[in-house]
DRENGU-176808 format. One line per 4 residues: number of its first residue (from 1); their letters; for each residue y, z, x of C-alpha. Coordinates in steps of 0.001 Angstrom, whole numbers, plus 524288, in hexadecimal, padded with zeros to 5 digits. Layout:
% residues N
NUM> a> Y:Z:X; ...
***
This chain:
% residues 403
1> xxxx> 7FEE5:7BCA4:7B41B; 80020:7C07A:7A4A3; 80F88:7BE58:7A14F; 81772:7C984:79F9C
5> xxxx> 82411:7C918:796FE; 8314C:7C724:79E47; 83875:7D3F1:79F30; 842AF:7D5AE:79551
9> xxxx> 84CC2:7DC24:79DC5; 854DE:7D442:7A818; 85344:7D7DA:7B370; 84799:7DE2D:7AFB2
13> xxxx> 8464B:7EDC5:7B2D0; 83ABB:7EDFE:7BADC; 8379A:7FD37:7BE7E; 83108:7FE90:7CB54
17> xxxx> 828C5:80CDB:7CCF5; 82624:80FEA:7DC1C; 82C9B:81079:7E902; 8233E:80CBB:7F192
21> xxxx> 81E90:800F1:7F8E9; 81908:7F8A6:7EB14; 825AC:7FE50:7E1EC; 8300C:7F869:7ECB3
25> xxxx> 82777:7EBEB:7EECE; 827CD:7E98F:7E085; 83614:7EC1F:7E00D; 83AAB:7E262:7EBAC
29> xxxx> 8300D:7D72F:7E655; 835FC:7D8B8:7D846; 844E2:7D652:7DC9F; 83FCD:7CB5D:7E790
33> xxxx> 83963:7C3A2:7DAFC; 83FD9:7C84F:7CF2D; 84E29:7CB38:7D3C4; 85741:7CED6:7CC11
37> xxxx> 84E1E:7CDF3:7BEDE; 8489F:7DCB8:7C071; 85220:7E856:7C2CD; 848A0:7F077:7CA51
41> xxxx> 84754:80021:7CA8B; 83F3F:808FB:7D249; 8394C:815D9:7CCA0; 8369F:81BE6:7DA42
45> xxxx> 837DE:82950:7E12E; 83CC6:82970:7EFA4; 84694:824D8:7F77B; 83F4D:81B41:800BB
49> xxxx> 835DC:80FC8:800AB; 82989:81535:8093E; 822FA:809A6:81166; 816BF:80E3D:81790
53> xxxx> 80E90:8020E:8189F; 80B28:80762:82861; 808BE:815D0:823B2; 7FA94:814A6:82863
57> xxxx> 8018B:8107E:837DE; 80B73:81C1A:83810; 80196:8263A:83F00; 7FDBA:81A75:8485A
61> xxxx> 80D3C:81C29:84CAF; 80E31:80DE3:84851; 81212:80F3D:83B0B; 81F27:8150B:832A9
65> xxxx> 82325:8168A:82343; 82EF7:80FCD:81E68; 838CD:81549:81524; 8414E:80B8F:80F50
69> xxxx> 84B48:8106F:804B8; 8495D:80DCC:7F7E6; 85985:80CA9:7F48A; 85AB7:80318:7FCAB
73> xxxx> 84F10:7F939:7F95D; 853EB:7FBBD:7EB1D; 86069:7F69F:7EC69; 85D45:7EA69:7F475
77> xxxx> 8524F:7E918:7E90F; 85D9B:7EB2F:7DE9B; 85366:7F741:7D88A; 855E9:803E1:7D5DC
81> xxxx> 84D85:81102:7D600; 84ADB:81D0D:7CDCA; 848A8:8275F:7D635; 83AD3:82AA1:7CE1F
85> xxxx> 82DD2:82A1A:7CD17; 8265E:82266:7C1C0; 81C6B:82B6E:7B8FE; 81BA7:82490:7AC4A
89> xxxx> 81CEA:8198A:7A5AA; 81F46:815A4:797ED; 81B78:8067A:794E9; 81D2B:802DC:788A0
93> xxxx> 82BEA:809BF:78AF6; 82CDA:80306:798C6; 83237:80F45:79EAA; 82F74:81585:7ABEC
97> xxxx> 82EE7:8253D:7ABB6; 8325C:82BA8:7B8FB; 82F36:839BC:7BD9A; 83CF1:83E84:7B978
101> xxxx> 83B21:838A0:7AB5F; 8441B:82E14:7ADEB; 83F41:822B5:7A52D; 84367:81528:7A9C7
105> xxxx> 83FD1:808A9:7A31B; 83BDB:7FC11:7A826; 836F0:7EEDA:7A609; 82D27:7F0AD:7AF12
109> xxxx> 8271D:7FA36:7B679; 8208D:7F8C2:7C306; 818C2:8042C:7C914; 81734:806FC:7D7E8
113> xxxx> 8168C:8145D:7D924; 80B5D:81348:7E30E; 7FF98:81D31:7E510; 7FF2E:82B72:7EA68
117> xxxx> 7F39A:82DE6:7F3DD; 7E71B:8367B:7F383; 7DFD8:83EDE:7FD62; 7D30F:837AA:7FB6C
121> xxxx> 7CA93:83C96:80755; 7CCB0:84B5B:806CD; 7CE48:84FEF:8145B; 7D22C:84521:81A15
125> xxxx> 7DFFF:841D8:81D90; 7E52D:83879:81329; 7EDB3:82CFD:81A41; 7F7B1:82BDB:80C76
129> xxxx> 80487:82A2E:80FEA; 80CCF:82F4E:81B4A; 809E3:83D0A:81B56; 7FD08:838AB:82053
133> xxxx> 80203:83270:82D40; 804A0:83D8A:83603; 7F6AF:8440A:8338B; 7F0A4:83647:83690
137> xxxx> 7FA0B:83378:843BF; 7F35E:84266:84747; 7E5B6:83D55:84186; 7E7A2:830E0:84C3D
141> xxxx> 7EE90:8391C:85823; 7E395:84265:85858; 7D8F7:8374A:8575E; 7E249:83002:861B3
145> xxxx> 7E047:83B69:86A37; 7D139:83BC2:867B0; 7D29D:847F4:86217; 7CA87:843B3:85530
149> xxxx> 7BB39:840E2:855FF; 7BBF3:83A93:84948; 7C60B:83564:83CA5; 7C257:83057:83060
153> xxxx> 7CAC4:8268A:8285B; 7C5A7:826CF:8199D; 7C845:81DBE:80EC8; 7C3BA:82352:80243
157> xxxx> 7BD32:81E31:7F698; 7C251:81A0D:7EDB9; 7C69A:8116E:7FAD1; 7D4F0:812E3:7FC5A
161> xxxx> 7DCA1:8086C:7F588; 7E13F:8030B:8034E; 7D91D:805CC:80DDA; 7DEB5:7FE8A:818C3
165> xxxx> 7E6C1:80B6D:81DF0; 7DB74:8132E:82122; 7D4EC:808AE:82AC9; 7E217:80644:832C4
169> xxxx> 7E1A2:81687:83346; 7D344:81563:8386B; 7D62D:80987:842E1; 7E45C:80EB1:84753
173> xxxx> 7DD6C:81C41:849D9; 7D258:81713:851AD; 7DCC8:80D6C:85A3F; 7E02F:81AB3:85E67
177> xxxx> 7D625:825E3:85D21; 7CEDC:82946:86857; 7C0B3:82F92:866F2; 7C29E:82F58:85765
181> xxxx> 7BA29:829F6:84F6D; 7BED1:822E4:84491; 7B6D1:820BA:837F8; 7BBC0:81948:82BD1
185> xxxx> 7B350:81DB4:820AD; 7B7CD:816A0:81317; 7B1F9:81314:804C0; 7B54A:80500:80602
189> xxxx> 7A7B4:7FC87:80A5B; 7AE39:7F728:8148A; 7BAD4:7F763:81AA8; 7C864:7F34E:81443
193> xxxx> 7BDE2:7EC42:80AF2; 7C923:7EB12:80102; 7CCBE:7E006:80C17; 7C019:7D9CC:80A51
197> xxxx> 7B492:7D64F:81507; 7BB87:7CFE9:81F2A; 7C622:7D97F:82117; 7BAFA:7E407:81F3A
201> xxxx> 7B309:7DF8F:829DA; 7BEBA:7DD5D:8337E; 7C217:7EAEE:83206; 7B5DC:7F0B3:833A7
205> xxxx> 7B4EB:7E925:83FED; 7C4B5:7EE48:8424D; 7BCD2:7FC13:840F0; 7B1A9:7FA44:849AD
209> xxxx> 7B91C:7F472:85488; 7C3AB:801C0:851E2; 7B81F:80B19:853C9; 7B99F:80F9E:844FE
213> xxxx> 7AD70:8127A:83CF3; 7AD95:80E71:82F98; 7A63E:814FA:824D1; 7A75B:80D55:81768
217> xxxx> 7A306:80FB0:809AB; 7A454:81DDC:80B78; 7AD57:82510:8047D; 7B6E4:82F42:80BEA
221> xxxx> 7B49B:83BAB:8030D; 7BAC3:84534:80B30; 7BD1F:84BF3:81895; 7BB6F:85AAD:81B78
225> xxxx> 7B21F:85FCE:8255F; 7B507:85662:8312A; 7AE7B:84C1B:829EA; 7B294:84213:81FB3
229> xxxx> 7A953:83FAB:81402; 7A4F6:83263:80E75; 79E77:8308B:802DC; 79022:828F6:80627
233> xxxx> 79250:82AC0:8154B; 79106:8360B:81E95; 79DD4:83DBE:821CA; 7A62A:83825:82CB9
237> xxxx> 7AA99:8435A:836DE; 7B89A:84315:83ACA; 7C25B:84CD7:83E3F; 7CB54:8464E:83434
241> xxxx> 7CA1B:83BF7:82A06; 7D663:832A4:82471; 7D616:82D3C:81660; 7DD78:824BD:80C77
245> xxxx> 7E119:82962:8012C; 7DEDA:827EC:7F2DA; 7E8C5:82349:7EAF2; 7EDB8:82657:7DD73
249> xxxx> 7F7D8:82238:7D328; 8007E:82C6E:7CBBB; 80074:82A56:7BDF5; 80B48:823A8:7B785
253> xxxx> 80BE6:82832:7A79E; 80B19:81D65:7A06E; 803C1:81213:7A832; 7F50A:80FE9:7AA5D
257> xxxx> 7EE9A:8153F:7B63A; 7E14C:8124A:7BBC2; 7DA12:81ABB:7C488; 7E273:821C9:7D005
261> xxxx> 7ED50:81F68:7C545; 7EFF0:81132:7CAEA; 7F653:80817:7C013; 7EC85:7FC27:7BC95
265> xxxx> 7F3F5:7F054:7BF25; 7F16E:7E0DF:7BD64; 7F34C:7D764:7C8BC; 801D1:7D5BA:7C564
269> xxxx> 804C1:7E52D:7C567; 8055B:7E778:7B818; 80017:7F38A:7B31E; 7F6B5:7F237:7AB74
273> xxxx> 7F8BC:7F578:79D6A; 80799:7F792:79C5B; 811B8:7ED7E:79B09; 81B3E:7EC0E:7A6C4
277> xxxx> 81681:7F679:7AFB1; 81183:7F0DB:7BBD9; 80C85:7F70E:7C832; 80A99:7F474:7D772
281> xxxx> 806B2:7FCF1:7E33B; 7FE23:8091B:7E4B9; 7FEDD:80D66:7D6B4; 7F7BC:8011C:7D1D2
285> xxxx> 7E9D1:7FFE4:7CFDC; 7E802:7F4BC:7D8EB; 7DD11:7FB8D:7E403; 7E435:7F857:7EE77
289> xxxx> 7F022:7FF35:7F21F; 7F645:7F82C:7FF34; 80446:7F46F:80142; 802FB:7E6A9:8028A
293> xxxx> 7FCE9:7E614:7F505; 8070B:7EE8F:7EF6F; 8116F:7E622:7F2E1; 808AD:7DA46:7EC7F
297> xxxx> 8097D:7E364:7DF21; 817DE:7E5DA:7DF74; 819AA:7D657:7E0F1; 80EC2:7D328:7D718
301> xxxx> 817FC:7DD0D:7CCA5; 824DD:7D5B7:7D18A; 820CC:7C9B8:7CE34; 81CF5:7CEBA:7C0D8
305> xxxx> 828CA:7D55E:7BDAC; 830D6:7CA3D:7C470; 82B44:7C0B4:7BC4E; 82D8B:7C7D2:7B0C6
309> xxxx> 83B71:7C98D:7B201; 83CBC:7B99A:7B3A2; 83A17:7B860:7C34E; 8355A:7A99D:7C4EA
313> xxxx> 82609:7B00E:7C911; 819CE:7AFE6:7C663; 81326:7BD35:7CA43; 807E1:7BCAE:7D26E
317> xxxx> 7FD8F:7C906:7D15F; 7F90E:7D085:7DB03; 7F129:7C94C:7E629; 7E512:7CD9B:7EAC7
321> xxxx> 7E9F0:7CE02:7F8BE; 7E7FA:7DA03:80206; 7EF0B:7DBC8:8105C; 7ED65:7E44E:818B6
325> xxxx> 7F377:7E7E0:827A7; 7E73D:7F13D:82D79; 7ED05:7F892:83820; 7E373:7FA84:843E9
329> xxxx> 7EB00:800E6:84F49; 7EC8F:7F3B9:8563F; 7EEAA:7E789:84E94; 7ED91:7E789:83F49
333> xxxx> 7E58A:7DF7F:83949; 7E827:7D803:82C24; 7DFD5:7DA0C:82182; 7E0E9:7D0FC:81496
337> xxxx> 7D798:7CDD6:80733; 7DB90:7C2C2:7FF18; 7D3DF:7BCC1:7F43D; 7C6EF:7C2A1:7FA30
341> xxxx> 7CA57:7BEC6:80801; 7CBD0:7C7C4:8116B; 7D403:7C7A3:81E4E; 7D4FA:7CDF7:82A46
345> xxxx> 7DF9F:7CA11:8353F; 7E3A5:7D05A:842CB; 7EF8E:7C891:8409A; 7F884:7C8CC:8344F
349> xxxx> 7F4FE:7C270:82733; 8021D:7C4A3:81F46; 80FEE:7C6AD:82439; 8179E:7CBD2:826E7
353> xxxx> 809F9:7D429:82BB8; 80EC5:7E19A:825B5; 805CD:7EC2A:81E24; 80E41:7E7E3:80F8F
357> xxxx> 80C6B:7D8DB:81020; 8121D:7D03D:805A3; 81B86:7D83B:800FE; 82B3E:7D6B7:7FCCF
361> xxxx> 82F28:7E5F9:7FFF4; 82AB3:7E3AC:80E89; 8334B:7D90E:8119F; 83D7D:7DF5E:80C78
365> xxxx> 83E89:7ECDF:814CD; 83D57:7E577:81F9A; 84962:7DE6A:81D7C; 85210:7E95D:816E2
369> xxxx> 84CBC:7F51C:81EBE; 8474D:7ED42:82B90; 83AF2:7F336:828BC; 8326B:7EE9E:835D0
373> xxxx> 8255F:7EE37:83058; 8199B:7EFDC:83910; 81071:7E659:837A3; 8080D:7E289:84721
377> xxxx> 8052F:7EB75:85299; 80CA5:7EAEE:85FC1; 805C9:7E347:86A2C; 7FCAB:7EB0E:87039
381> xxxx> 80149:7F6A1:869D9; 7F945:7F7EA:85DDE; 8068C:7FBF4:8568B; 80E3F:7F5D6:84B54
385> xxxx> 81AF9:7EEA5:84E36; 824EF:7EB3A:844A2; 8230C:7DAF8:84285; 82A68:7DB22:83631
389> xxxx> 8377D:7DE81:836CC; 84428:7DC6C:82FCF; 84799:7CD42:831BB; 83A8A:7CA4C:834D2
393> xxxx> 83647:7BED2:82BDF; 83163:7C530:82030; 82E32:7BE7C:81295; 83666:7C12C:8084E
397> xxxx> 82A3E:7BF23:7FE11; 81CC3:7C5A6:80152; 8114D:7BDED:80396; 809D6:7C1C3:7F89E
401> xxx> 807BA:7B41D:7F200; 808E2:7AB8E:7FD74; 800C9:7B2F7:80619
***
């Protein structure tokens, strides 16, 4: 990594923009390795921490969002937060400008203001947050009940930037549909390909053996008409199609934006052309947007900034690792790609075996807000239990370099 100059303040005003699951990471992994170096703020809206990393099990019934409060992870993280959003930026001034025109300078700024979603299969319903959970438990009662001949799950080109939701949709349907057919039709050339061939091929077979036909390298254009349309393939008939969205950045004045407005970044989080303005999460131009490699840019930007203010590191950049928990509607399956390698497990390959692996924030609610975090399915059941709990034996530092 290229030095950077030691910040001239002490502790050092580090500015974090976000309040989501990359902004909070980044804020409990900078006071675990820089301590009392940084005094830490956070330019965030809202009242509560959102942890959704099971949104995709909620209309299974085996799923639930988290609120955690935001006060209270503050104070036992000695930050404090602006109740704003972040719109602009000035650089050279090192200044943070919030949607009430509140300016607020730093040392350095760190942006994880995530992504806002994008209908991108008209027609279809897009599974993008929670408001999409009670039309998909309806989608999967009525196909539980047999009362759909056919449903569609659609991931759109460009591919979505984390396609692993949209097959656990597709298996934990068919673990319960009766008389439905259930077609995945996606742009990728074969499936979860980001995971490389071995995990491709095990979940084709994971298809097959489901009763789920796949269609790849065919683009979901649209559904209207009782059919969904593919670019280069003939149209799929369904009486309803699901889709993953698009995703997109909002502007921020003042800092470079690539296409979909992400902010280019370098394997350390810095953005790219500007001095001290680093980035991690959804808003970054890194293609894949996942939790587990969220958390791995909040770190990689900790150990920057910590290092900066005089913590005894040496920052690490981003590894090329990608995890994945695939839900099936009996027992998950573990999905990993490493250096080129790719992984597939019926038994776990990290732990604690949660959907966030390797991350400092989990740890933590599960000790100050005995957050019980799902993880395995019940014997016999084909549901998720709670095998992490508060007091369970949890590290204190993630796995990221040792794993």
């Amino acid at each position: 990594m290229p030095s950077e100059a030691p910040f001239r303040s002490s502790p050092a005003r580090v500015l974090v923009a976000g309040g989501g699951i990359a902004a909070i990471e980044l804020v409990v992994a900078l006071r675990k390795i820089a301590g009392e170096r940084v005094r830490i703020e956070l330019l965030a809206p809202g009242e509560h921490l959102v942890y959704r990393p099971l949104l995709v099990a909620e209309p299974f019934g085996v799923g639930s969002v988290h609120r955690f409060p935001l006060a209270e992870i503050l104070a036992d993280q000695g930050a404090i937060r602006r109740d704003a959003s972040l719109v602009a930026v000035e650089v050279d001034a090192h200044e943070a400008i919030s949607d009430s025109g509140e300016r607020v300078a730093y040392d350095a700024l760190a942006v994880a203001v995530g992504a806002r979603p994008l209908d991108a299969v008209p027609g279809a319903l897009s599974f993008a947050g929670p408001a999409a959970v009670e039309p998909m438990r309806e989608l999967v009662e009525r196909a539980g009940r047999g009362e759909l001949g056919a449903l569609a799950f659609a991931l759109p080109e460009p591919a979505a930037s984390w396609p692993l939701p949209l097959y656990e949709l597709a298996l934990m349907t068919a673990a319960r549909a009766r008389g439905t057919r259930i077609v995945v039709a996606t742009a990728e050339q074969a499936p979860l390909e980001l995971f490389g061939d071995a995990v491709s091929e095990s979940v084709r077979g994971r298809l097959e053996r489901a009763g789920i036909e796949l269609v790849v390298n065919a683009a979901p254009l649209g559904f209207a008409d009782g059919a969904l349309k593919l670019a280069g393939a003939d149209p799929i008939p369904a009486d309803a199609a699901v889709a993953l969205p698009a995703l997109e950045v909002a502007p921020v004045v003042g800092l470079p934006h690539g296409t979909g407005g992400f902010l280019p970044v370098d394997e350390h989080g810095r953005v790219e052309g500007t001095a001290d303005v680093y980035a991690a999460g959804d808003v970054t131009d890194f293609p894949v947007k996942q939790g587990g490699v969220t958390v791995r840019q909040a770190q990689a930007v900790a150990e920057c900034l910590a290092a900066r203010a005089g913590a005894p590191i040496t920052p690490e950049p981003l590894e090329p690792l990608l995890r994945g928990m695939l839900l099936t509607g009996a027992e998950p399956s573990y999905l990993e790609s490493r250096a080129g390698e790719s992984l597939l497990a019926d038994s776990p390959l990290w732990w604690p075996p949660t959907k966030i692996a390797d991350s400092y924030l989990v740890p933590y609610l599960v000790a100050r807000f005995q957050l019980s975090v799902p993880t395995l399915p019940g014997p016999g059941e084909g549901d998720l239990v709670s095998t992490v709990a508060a007091g369970d034996d949890v590290p204190a530092r993630p796995g990221r370099k040792e794993a």
